[in-house]
C-alpha positions as CSV (number, residue, x, y, z in Angstrom):
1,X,0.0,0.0,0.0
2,X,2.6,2.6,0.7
3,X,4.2,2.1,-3.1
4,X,0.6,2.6,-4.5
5,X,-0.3,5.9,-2.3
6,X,4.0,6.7,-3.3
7,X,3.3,6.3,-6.8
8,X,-0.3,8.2,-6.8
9,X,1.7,10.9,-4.7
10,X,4.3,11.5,-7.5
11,X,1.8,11.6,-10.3
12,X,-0.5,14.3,-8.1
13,X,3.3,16.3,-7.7
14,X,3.0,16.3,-12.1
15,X,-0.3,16.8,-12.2
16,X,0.1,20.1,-10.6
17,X,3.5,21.1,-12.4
18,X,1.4,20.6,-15.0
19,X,-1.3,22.6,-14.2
20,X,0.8,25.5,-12.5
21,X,4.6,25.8,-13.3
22,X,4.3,24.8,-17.0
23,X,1.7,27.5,-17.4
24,X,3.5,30.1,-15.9
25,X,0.9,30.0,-13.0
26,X,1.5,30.4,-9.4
27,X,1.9,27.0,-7.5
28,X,-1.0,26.4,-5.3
29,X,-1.0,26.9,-1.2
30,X,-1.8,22.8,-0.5
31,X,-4.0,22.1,2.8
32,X,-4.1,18.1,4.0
33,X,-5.8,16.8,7.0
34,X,-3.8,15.6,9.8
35,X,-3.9,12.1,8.5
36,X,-1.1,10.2,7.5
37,X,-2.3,9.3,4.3
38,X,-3.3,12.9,2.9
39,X,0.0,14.0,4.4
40,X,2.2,11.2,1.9
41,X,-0.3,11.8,-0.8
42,X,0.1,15.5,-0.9
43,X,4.4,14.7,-0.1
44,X,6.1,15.1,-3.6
45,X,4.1,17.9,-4.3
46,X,6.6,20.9,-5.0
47,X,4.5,24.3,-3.4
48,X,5.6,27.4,-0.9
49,X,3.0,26.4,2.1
50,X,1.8,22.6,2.9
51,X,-0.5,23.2,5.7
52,X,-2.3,20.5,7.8
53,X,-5.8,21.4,9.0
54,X,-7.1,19.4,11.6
55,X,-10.7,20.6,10.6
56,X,-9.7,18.4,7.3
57,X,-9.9,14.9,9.2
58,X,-12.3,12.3,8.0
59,X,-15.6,12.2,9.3
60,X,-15.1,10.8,13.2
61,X,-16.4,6.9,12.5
62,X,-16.3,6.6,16.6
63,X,-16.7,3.1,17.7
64,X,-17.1,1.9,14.2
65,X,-13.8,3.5,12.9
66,X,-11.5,1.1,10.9
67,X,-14.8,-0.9,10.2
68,X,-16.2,-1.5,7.0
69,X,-19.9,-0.9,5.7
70,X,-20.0,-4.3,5.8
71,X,-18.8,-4.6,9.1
72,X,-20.9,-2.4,10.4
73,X,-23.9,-3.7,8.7
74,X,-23.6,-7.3,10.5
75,X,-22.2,-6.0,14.0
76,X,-24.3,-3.3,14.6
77,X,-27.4,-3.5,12.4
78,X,-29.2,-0.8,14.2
79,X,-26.5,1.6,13.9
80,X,-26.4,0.6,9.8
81,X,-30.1,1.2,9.6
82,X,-29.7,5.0,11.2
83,X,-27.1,6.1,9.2
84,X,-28.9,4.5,6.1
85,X,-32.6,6.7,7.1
86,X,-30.7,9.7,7.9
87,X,-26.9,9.9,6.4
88,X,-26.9,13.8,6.7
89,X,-27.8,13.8,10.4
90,X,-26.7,10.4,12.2
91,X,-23.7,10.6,14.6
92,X,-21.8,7.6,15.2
93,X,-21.5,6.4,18.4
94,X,-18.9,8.8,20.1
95,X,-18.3,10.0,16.4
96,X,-19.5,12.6,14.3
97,X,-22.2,13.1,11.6
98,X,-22.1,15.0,8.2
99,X,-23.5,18.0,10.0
100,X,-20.7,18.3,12.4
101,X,-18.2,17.9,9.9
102,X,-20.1,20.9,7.9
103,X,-19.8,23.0,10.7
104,X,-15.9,22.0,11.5
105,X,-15.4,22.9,7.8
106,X,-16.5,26.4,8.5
107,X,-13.4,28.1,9.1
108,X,-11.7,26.2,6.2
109,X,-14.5,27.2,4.2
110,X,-14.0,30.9,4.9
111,X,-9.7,30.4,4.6
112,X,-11.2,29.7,1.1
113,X,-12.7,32.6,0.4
114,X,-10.5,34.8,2.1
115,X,-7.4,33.5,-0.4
116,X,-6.8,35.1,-3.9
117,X,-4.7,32.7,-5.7
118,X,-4.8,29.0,-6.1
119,X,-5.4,26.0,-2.8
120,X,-4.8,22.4,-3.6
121,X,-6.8,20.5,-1.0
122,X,-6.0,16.8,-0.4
123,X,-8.5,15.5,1.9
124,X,-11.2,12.4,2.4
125,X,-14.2,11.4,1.1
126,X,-17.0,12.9,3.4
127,X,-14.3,16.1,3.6
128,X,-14.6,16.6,-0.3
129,X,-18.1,16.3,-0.2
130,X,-19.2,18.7,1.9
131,X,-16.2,21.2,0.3
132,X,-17.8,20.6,-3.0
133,X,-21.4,21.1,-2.1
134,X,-21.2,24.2,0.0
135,X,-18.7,25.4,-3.1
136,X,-20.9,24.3,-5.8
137,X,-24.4,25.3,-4.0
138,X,-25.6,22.2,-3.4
139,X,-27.8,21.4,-0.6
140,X,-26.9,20.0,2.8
141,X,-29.3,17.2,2.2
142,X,-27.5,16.1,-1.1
143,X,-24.3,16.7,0.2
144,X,-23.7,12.6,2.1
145,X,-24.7,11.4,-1.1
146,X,-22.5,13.3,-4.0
147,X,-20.2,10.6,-5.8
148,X,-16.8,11.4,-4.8
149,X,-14.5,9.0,-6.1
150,X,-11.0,8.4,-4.9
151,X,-8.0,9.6,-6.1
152,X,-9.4,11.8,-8.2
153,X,-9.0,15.9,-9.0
154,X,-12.0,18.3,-9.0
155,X,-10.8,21.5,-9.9
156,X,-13.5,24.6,-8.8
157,X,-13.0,27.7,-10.0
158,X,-14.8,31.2,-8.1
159,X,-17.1,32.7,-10.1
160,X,-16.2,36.2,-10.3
């Protein structure tokens, strides 16, 4: 595993040569979560500032963290059936739900705004959604269920 995130960090690192030094364009500010893995993904990357946001961590799994759906769907059935009626609201057990995470993003969200040239966010899957969503106006409802695949660049761009 750590050759494959290795080897998708050096082709993220020409990605964004591409996108920024061979165009003449400023290299992007890049914000990780704490993580490990965002932190080696976002590693080869050349920019000025690499900054680790704590507000940036994956949703808090609580009890069920480092389970699977599947997991979680055989072990605690009740807690699979919440989180399927309501994914926008339920909290896992000592964890956090999509709501919480939107209102941890806040401050990110307004570091974003505040920021006049380019921000290369590596992040998780819940993290991205809500990101995109508030960025794209879509609604807080919608927001648990946007397809956000993995390894994979979104590039947003302000409307001005």
């Amino acid at each position: 595993k750590p050759d494959l995130v290795w080897n998708f960090s050096k082709k993220l690192a020409v990605f964004v040569d591409q996108e920024f030094s061979q165009r003449g364009r400023d290299l992007p500010l890049v914000w990780t979560s704490q993580r490990k893995r965002t932190r080696q993904t976002a590693a080869a990357i050349r920019c000025p500032v690499k900054t680790c946001w704590r507000a940036l961590n994956e949703i808090d799994a609580g009890i069920c963290e480092g389970m699977t759906y599947a997991e979680v769907r055989e072990t605690m059935p009740t807690v699979h059936a919440a989180r399927t009626k309501d994914k926008l609201r339920f909290r896992y057990p000592e964890g956090e739900s999509y709501v919480d995470v939107i209102h941890r993003l806040e401050p990110v969200i307004m570091e974003i705004e505040r920021q006049k040239g380019p921000i290369f966010i590596v992040a998780h899957q819940a993290i991205i959604r809500a990101l995109y969503a508030f960025i794209a106006g879509i609604s807080q409802e919608e927001c648990p269920h946007l397809p956000i695949n993995l390894h994979t660049v979104f590039k947003l761009t302000p409307r001005t």
